[in-house]
C-alpha positions in Angstrom: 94.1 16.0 78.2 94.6 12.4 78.4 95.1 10.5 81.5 98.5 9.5 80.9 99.4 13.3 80.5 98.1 13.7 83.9 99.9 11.7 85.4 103.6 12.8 87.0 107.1 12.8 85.3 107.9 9.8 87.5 105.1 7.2 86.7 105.2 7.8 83.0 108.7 7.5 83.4 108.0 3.8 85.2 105.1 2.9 82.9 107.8 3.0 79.9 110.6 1.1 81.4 107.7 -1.5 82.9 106.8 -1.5 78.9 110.9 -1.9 78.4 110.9 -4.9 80.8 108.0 -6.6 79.3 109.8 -6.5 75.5 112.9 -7.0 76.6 111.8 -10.7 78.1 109.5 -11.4 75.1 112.6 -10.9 73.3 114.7 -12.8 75.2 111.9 -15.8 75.5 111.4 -15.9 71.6 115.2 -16.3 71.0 115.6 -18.7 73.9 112.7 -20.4 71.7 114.0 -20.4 68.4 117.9 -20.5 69.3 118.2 -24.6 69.0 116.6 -24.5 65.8 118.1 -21.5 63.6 121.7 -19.7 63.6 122.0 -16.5 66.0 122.8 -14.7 63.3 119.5 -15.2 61.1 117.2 -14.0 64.4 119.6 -10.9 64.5 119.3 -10.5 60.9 115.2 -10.4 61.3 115.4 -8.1 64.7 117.8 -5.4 62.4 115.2 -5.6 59.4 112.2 -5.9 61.0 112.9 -3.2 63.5 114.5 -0.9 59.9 111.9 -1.7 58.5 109.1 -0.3 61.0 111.4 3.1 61.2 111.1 3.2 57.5 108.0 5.7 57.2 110.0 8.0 59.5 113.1 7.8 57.5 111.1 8.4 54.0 109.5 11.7 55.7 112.8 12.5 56.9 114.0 12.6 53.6 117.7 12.9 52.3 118.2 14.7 55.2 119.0 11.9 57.7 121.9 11.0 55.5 124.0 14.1 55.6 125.5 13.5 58.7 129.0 14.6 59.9 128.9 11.7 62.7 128.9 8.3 60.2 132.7 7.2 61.2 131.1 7.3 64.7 127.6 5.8 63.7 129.5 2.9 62.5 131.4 2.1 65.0 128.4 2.5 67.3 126.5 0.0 64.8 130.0 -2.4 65.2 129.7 -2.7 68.6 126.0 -3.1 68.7 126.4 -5.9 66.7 128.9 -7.6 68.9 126.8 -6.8 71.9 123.8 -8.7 70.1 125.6 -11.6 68.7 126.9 -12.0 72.4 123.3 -11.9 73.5 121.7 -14.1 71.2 124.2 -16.4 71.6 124.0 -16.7 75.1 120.2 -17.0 75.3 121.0 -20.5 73.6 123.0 -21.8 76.6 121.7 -20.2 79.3 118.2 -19.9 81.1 116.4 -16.9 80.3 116.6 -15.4 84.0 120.3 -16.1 84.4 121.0 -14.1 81.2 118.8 -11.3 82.7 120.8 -11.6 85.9 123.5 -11.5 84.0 122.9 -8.2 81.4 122.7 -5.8 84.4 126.2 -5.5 84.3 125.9 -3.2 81.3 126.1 -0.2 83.6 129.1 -1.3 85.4 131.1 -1.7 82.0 129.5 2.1 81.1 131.1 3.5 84.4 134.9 1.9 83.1 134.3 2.7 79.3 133.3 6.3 80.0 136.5 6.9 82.2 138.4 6.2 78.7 136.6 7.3 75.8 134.2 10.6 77.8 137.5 11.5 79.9 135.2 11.2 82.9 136.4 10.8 86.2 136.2 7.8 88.0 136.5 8.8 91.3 136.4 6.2 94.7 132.5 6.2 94.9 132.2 4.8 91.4 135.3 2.5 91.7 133.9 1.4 95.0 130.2 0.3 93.9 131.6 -1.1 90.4 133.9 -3.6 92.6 130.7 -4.1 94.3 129.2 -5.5 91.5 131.7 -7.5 89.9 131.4 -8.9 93.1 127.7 -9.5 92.7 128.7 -11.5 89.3 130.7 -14.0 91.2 128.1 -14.4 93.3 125.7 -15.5 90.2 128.6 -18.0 88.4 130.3 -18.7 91.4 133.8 -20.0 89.7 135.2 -22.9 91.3 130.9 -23.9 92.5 129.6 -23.7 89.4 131.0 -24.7 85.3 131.3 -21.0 83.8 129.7 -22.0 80.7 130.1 -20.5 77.2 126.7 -18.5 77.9 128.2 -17.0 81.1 131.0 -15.6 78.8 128.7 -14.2 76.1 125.8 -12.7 78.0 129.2 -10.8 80.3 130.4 -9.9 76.6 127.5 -8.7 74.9 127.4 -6.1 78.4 130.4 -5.3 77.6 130.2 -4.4 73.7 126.5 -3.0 74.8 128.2 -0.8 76.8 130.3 0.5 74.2 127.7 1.0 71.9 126.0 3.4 74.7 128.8 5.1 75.2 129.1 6.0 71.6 125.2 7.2 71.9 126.6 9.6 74.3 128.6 10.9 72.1 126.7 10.9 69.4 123.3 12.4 71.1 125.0 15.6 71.8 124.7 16.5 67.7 122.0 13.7 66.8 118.3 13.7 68.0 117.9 10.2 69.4 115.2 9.2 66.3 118.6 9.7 64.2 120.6 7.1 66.2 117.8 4.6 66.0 117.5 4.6 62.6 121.2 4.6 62.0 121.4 1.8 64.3 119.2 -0.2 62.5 120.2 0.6 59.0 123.7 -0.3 59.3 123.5 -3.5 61.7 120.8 -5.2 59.1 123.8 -5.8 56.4 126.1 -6.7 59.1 123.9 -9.4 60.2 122.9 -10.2 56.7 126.6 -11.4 55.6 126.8 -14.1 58.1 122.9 -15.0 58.4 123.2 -16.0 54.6 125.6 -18.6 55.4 123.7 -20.2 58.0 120.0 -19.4 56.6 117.3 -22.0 57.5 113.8 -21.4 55.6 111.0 -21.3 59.2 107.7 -22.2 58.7 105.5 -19.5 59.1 104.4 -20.1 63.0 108.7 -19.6 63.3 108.5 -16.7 60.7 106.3 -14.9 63.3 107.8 -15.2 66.1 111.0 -13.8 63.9 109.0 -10.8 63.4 108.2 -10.4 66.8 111.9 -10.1 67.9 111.9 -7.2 65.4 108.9 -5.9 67.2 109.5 -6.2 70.5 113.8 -5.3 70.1 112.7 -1.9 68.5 109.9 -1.8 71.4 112.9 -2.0 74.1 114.5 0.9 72.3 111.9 3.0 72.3 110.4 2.6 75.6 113.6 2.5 77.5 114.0 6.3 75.7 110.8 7.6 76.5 111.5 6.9 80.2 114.7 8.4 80.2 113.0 11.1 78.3 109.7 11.4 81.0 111.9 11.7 84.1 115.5 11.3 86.1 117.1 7.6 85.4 117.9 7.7 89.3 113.9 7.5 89.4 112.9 4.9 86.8 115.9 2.5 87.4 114.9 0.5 90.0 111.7 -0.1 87.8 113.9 -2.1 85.4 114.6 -4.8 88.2 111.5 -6.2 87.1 113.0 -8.0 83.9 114.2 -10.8 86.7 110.9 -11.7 88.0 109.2 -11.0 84.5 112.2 -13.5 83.0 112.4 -15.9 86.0 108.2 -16.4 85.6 107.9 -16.4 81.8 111.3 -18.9 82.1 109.1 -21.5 84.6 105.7 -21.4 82.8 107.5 -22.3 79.5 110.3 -23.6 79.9 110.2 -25.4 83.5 113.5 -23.6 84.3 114.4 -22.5 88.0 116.0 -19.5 89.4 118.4 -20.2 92.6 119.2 -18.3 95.5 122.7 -17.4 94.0 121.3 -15.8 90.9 118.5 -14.0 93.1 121.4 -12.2 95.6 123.8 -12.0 92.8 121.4 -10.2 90.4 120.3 -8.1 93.6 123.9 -7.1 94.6 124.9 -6.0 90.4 121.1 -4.3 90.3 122.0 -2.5 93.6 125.2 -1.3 92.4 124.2 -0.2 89.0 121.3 1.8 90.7 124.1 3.3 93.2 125.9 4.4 89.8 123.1 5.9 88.9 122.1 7.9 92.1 125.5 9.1 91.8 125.8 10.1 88.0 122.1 12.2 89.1 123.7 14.2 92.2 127.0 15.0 90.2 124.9 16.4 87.0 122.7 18.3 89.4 126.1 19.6 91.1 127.5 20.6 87.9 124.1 22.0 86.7 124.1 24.4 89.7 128.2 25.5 89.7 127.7 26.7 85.7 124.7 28.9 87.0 125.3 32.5 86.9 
């Protein structure tokens, strides 16, 4: 028995999302990097094929298999909005410091809580309404309109949560018939020739030091995928949530040392107040599943 295996549910479940934090910034670094330099659309061309690419041994043994799925309309859509979600990101990681955009995509599960009142027919009740104001409050504490210029990152980095979202919303839907592998490697398959199209238009041959660190979007984008579903998978979200806080202080570290860009007090409470509220969402999804879990009990 390894030690890992010996450890409890709830610190394998933070040692992945720790793992989720540390991709997640070394993919937001190396497009901050290479975003004045090449099209958004090219890096999201290389994170779709790279990351199809790595899956492909796991496709091949899946065989023919993987492709007879009753679910496509929805697997496109969910690969549509994916590719908004990213474009939105990418783009914003070109006008914005890389801890602001972090501050920034924790909104995600604020957006989940309205989307899933429309598309799941779930109820969203005062408690939920209550802590998502809360965090759209927490937003306006980071941009502070009327203090601040709202830039054209702001907008894009509050977009891409919002098509993000979507696209996790749709994984709901879709998990309940598809093993999570399959939605990965659907994911993957179908965004690489949406990105393709545009990326050809805009295509800059890199040098080999920028072909790398292309690749390593790839690498680390299907590492954030991964890790963030093994900890889901190890224990409750309500436990290895707050775990994923870290991204700001990874970002807002990794953002000084190479970069020389500061983090101000407003982003700090802002991203504190949104983090807070999505973690309150999530404490609250936990108790009503457990609630429901114990009324359908004979």
């Amino acid at each position: 028995m390894s030690a890992y295996s010996r450890l409890p549910p709830v610190a394998q479940g933070a040692i992945w999302m720790i793992l989720c934090g540390f991709c997640a910034t070394a993919m937001y670094v190396l497009v901050h990097t290479l975003a004045s330099g090449y099209s958004p659309f090219q890096l999201m061309f290389m994170r779709n094929a790279v990351s199809a690419a790595l899956l492909a041994p796991w496709t091949w043994r899946a065989g023919g298999a993987i492709y007879k799925n009753s679910q496509i309309f929805s697997h496109v859509a969910r690969a549509g909005m994916a590719f908004l979600g990213m474009a939105g990101l990418f783009f914003g990681l070109a006008h914005l410091p890389v801890a602001d955009a972090t501050a920034l995509s924790f909104t995600q599960p604020l957006f989940i809580v309205l989307l899933a009142g429309f598309f799941l027919g779930e109820t969203v009740d005062r408690g939920r309404s209550g802590v998502a104001l809360a965090g759209f409050a927490g937003i306006l504490v980071i941009v502070r309109p009327g203090f601040a210029d709202i830039n054209l990152g702001v907008l894009m980095i509050l977009g891409s949560a919002l098509f993000y979202a979507g696209s996790n919303v749709t994984i709901a839907l879709l998990v309940r018939k598809d093993p999570v592998s399959v939605v990965t490697a659907y994911g993957n398959m179908l965004q690489a020739p949406l990105t393709l199209v545009p990326a050809l238009f805009f295509w800059r041959m890199p040098g080999w030091l920028d072909a790398c660190a292309m690749i390593g979007i790839g690498v680390v984008g299907l590492g954030v995928q991964l890790s963030l579903s093994r900890a889901y998978q190890a224990a409750d979200a309500s436990a290895v949530v707050p775990f994923d806080f870290l991204r700001l202080p990874f970002a807002a570290l990794v953002g000084f040392a190479l970069f020389g860009e500061t983090v101000d007090g407003w982003t700090w409470a802002g991203a504190a107040i949104v983090f807070a509220s999505s973690y309150a969402l999530v404490r609250l999804e936990s108790r009503v599943s457990r609630s429901a879990a114990r009324a359908s009990r004979p």
